[in-house]
C-alpha positions as CSV (number, residue, x, y, z in Angstrom):
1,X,24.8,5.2,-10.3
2,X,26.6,1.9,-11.3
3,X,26.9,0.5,-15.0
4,X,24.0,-1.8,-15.3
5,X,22.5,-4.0,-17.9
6,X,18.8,-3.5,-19.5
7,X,16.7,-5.5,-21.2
8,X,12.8,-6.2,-22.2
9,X,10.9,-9.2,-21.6
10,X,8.5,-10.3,-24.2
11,X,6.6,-13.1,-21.1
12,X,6.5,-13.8,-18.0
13,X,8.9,-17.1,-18.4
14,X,11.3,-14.9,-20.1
15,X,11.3,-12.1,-17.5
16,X,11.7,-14.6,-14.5
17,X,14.7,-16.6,-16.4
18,X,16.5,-13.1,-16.5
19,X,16.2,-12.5,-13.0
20,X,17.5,-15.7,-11.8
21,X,20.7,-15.5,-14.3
22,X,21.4,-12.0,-12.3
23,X,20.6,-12.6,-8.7
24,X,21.2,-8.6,-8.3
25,X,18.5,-7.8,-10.9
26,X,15.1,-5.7,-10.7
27,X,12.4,-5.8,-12.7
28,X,12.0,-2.4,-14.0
29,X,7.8,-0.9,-14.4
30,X,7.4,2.5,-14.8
31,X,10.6,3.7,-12.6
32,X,8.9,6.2,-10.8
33,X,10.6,5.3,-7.6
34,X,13.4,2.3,-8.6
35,X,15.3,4.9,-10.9
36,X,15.2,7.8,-8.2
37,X,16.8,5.1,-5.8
38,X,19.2,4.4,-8.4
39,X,20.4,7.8,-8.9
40,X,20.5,8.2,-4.6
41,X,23.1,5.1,-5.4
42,X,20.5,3.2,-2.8
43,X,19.6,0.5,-5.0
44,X,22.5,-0.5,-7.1
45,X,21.1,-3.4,-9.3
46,X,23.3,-5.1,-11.8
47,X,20.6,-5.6,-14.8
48,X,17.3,-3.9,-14.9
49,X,14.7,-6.2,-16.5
50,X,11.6,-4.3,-18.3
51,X,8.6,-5.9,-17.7
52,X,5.8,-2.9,-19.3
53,X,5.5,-5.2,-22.7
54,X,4.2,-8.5,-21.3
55,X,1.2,-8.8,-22.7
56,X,-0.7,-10.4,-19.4
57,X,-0.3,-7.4,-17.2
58,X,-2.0,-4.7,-19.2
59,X,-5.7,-5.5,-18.8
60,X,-8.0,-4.7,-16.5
61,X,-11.0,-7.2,-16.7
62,X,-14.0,-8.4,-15.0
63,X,-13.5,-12.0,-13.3
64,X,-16.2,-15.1,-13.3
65,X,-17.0,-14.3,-9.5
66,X,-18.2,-10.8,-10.5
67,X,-14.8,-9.7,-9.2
68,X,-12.1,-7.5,-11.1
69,X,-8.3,-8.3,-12.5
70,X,-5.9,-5.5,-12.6
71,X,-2.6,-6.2,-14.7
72,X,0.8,-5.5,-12.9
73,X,1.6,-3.2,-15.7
74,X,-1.3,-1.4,-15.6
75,X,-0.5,2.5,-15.0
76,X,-2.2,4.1,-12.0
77,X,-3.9,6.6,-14.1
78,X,-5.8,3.9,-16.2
79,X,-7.0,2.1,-12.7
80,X,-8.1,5.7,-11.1
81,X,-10.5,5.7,-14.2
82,X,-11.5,2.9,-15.4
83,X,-15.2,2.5,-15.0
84,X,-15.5,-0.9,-13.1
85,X,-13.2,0.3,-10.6
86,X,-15.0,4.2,-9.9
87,X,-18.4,2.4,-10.1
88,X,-17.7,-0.9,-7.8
89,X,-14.8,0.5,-5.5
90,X,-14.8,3.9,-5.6
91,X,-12.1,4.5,-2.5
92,X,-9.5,2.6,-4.8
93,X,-9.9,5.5,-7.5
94,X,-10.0,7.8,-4.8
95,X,-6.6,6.7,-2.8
96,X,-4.5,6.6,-6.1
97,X,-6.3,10.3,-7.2
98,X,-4.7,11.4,-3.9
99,X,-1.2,9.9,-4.8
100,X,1.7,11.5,-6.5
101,X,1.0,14.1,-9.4
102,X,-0.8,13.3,-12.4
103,X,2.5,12.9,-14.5
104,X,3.7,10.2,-12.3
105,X,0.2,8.2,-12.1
106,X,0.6,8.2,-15.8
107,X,3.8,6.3,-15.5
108,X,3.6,4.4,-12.4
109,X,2.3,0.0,-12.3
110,X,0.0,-1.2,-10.4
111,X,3.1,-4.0,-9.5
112,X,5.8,-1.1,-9.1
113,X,3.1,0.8,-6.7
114,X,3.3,-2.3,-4.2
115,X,7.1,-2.8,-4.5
116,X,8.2,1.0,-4.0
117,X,9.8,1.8,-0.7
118,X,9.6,3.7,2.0
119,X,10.1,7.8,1.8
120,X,12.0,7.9,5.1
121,X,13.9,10.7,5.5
122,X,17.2,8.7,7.1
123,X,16.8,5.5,4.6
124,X,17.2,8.5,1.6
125,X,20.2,9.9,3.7
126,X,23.5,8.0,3.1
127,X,25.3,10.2,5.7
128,X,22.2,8.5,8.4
129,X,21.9,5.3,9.8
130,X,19.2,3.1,8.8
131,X,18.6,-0.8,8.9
132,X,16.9,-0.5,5.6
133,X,19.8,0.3,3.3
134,X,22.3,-0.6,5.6
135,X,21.0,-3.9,7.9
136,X,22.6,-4.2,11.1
137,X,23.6,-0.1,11.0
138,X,20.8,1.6,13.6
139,X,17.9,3.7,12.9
140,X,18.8,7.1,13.8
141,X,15.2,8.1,12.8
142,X,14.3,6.6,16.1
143,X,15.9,9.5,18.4
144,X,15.9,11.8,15.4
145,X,13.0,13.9,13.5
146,X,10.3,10.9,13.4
147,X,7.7,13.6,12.2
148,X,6.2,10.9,9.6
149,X,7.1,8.1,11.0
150,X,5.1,4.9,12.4
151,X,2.9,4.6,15.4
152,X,2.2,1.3,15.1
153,X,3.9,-2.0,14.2
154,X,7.4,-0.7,14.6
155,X,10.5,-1.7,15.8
156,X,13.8,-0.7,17.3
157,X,15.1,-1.8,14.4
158,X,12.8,0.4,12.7
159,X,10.2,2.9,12.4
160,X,9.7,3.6,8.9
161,X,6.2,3.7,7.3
162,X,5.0,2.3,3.8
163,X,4.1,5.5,1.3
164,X,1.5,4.3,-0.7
165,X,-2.1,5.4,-0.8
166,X,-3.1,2.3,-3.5
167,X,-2.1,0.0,-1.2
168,X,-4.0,1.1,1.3
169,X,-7.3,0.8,-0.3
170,X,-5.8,-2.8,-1.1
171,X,-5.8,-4.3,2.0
172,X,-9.2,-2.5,2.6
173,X,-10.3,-4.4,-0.4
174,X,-9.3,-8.1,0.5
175,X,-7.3,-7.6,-2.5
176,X,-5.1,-10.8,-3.5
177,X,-1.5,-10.3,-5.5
178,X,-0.8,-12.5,-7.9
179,X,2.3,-13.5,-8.4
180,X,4.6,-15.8,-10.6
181,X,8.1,-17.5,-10.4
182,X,10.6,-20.6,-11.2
183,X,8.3,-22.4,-8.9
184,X,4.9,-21.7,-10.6
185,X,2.0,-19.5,-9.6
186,X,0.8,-18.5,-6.3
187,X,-1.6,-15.6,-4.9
188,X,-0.8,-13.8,-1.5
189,X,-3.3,-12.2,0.2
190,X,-2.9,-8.4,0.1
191,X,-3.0,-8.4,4.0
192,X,0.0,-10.8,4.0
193,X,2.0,-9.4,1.0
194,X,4.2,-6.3,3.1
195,X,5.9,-7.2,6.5
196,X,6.5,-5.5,9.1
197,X,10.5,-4.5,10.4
198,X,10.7,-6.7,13.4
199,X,14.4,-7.5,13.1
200,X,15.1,-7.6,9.2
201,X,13.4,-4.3,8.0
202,X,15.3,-4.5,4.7
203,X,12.7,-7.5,3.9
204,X,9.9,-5.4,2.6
205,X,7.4,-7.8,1.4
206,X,6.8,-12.0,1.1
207,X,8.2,-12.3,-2.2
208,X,10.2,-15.5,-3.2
209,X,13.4,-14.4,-5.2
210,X,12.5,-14.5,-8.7
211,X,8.7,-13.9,-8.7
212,X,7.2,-11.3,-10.4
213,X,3.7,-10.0,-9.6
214,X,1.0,-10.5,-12.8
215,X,-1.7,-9.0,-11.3
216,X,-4.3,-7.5,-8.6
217,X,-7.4,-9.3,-7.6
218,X,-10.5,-7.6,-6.2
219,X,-12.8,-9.6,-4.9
220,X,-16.8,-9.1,-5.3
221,X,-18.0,-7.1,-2.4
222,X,-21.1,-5.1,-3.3
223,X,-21.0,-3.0,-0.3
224,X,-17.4,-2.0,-1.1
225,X,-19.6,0.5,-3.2
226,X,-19.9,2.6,-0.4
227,X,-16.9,3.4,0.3
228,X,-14.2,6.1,0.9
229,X,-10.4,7.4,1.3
230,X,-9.2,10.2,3.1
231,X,-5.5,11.2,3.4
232,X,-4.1,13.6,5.9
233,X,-1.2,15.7,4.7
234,X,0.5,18.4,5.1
235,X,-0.5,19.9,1.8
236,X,-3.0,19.4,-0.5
237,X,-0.6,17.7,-3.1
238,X,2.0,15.9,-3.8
239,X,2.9,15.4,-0.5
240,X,2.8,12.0,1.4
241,X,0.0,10.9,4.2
242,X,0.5,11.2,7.6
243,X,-2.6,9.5,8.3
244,X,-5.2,8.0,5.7
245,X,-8.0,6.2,5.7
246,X,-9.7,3.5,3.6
247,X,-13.2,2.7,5.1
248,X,-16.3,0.8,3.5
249,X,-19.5,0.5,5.3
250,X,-23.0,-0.8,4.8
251,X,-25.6,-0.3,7.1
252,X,-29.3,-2.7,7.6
253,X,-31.8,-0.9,9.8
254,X,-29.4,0.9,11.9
255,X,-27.1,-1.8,12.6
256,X,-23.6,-2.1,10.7
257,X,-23.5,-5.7,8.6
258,X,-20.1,-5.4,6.9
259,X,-17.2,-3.1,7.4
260,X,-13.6,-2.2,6.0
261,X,-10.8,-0.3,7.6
262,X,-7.4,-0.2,6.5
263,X,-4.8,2.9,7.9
264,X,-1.9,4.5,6.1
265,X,0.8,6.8,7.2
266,X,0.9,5.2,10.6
267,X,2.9,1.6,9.8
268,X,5.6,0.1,7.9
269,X,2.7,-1.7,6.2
270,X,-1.0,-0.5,4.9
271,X,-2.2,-1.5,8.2
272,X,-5.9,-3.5,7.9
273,X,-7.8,-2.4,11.3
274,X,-9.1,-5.8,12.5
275,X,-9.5,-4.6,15.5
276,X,-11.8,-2.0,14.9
277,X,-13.3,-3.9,12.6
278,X,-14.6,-6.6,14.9
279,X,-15.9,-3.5,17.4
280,X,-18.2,-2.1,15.0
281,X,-19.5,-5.5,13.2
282,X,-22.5,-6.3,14.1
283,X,-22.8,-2.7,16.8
284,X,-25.3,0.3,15.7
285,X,-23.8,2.9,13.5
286,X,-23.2,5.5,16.1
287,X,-20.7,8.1,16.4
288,X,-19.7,6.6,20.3
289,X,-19.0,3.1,18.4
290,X,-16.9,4.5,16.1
291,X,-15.1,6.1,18.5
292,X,-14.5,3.0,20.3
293,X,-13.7,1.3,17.4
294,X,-10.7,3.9,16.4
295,X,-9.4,4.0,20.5
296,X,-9.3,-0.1,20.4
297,X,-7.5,-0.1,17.5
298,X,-4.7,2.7,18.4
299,X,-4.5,1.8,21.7
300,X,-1.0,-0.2,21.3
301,X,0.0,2.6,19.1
302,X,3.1,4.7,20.4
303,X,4.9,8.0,19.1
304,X,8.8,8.6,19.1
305,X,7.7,12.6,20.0
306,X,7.4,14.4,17.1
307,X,4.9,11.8,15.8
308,X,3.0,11.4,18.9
309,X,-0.1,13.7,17.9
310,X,-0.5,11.0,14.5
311,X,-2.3,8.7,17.5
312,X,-5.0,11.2,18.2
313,X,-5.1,12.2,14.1
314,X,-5.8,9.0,13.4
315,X,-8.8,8.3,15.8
316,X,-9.9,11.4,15.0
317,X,-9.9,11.2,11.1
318,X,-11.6,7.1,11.7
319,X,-14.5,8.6,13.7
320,X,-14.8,11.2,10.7
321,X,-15.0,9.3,7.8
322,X,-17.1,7.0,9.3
323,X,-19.2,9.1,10.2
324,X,-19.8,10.6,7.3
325,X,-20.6,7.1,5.6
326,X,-23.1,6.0,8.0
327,X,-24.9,10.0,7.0
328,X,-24.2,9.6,3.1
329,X,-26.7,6.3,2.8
330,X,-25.7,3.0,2.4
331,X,-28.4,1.7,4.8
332,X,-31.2,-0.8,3.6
């Protein structure tokens, strides 16, 4: 680990001044995954900027449009239970439940859970390859044990996928991130916020340099009340997904009125499932158009061999959850 410089910003103004005096700065939340990547000498930061005392990102509160606000330095814990949240989008409490151990939901942001990276094996590896860390280097995860890795949205560049289970409920959610910097305010769709590798897979999200997320906004959508998350892993904690699921649903007489899919494990992204969205809007809740909905939405999907059977876990564990939404009530 390199010498760095810390100190604590009282406001917003204050914290984004800091960054921009040290270019090679990071605003530091709970440091549940930046201090573990400082200690791999991965991230190597020259000033660490604490950002858990601004005032503006503890609160979680109800917005005029009957949605909710969740501060950036909210911890993970305090979202899981918080009352609005279990009550009006109950797969958000559920996804971080399944996340990381109950000491490090206690510690972790809401902004640090967006911003931590992925748990590649090879990008943790300095003795690897990986265009992550090291752009322009090779991914040797591609011809190497790809076990976790992505099925869909990847690159040659890289193949990497995004770790976190709040996230996904996110981008099930319509979520917006709010952000702030030296050119003023600005909110990015949840949807929008992560990027995919294509050629520059060490550019994680649309960030500006300098901006620092305030806050999480959750639109009002009654229906989101029905709602679940599922994550597939290899044990039944503390481990990572290797295929999850975020799903709302309501049903009118028979017929499916408004859906949510987003997928985890599977991209370098919380991947939102447009595509299987737009098969089952509107279509009967049946069984056979969930199934079609989960084969149109994997069928660009590709493994790199040992990740090949996430294609068939995935449609599989869509179909599932579904199914068991459409059987739980919802319908009107």
């Amino acid at each position: 680990m390199n010498n760095f410089s810390y100190s604590r910003a009282d406001t917003v103004g204050i914290a984004v001044n800091h960054l921009s005096q040290k270019p090679n700065s990071k605003f530091l939340g709970g440091g549940t995954n930046l201090v573990d990547l400082m200690r791999e000498n991965i991230e190597q930061p020259d000033a660490l900027i604490d950002v858990t005392r601004l005032s503006t990102g503890k609160a979680i509160r109800e917005l005029p449009d009957g949605g909710i606000s969740i501060g950036a330095a909210v911890r993970n814990s305090a979202v899981a239970n918080d009352a609005l949240v279990r009550e009006r989008y109950p797969l958000l409490s559920e996804a971080i439940l399944c996340g990381a151990s109950g000491q490090i939901r206690n510690m972790a942001t809401t902004g640090g859970n967006l911003m931590q990276r992925t748990r590649c094996y090879y990008f943790y590896d300095e003795a690897s390859r990986c265009n992550k860390r090291t752009p322009g280097a090779g991914c040797d995860a591609i011809d190497g044990f790809n076990r976790i890795h992505a099925i869909l949205g990847a690159s040659e560049s890289c193949i990497a996928t995004h770790p976190s289970d709040m996230c996904v409920a996110l981008a099930a959610l319509d979520a917006t991130v709010q952000v702030e910097g030296n050119g003023g305010t600005r909110s990015i769709p949840m949807n929008e916020f992560h990027r995919l590798p294509g050629d520059t897979p060490q550019i994680e999200t649309t960030l500006k340099p300098g901006e620092l997320i305030t806050a999480i906004h959750l639109p009002l959508l009654p229906f989101a009340r029905h709602s679940r998350y599922r994550k597939v892993r290899d044990r039944a904690s503390y481990a990572f997904a290797l295929v999850s699921v975020a799903a709302a649903l309501e049903i009118q007489r028979g017929v499916i009125t408004n859906v949510r899919l987003a997928l985890g494990g599977v991209a370098h992204k919380p991947w939102r499932a447009h595509a299987a969205e737009n098969i089952m809007a509107g279509a009967k809740a049946t069984e056979e158009i969930f199934r079609r909905a989960a084969d149109e939405e994997l069928a660009e999907a590709r493994g790199r061999g040992h990740n090949d059977f996430k294609i068939e876990l995935a449609k599989r564990t869509i179909v599932s959850v579904f199914t068991e939404l459409s059987e739980a009530g919802g319908t009107q």
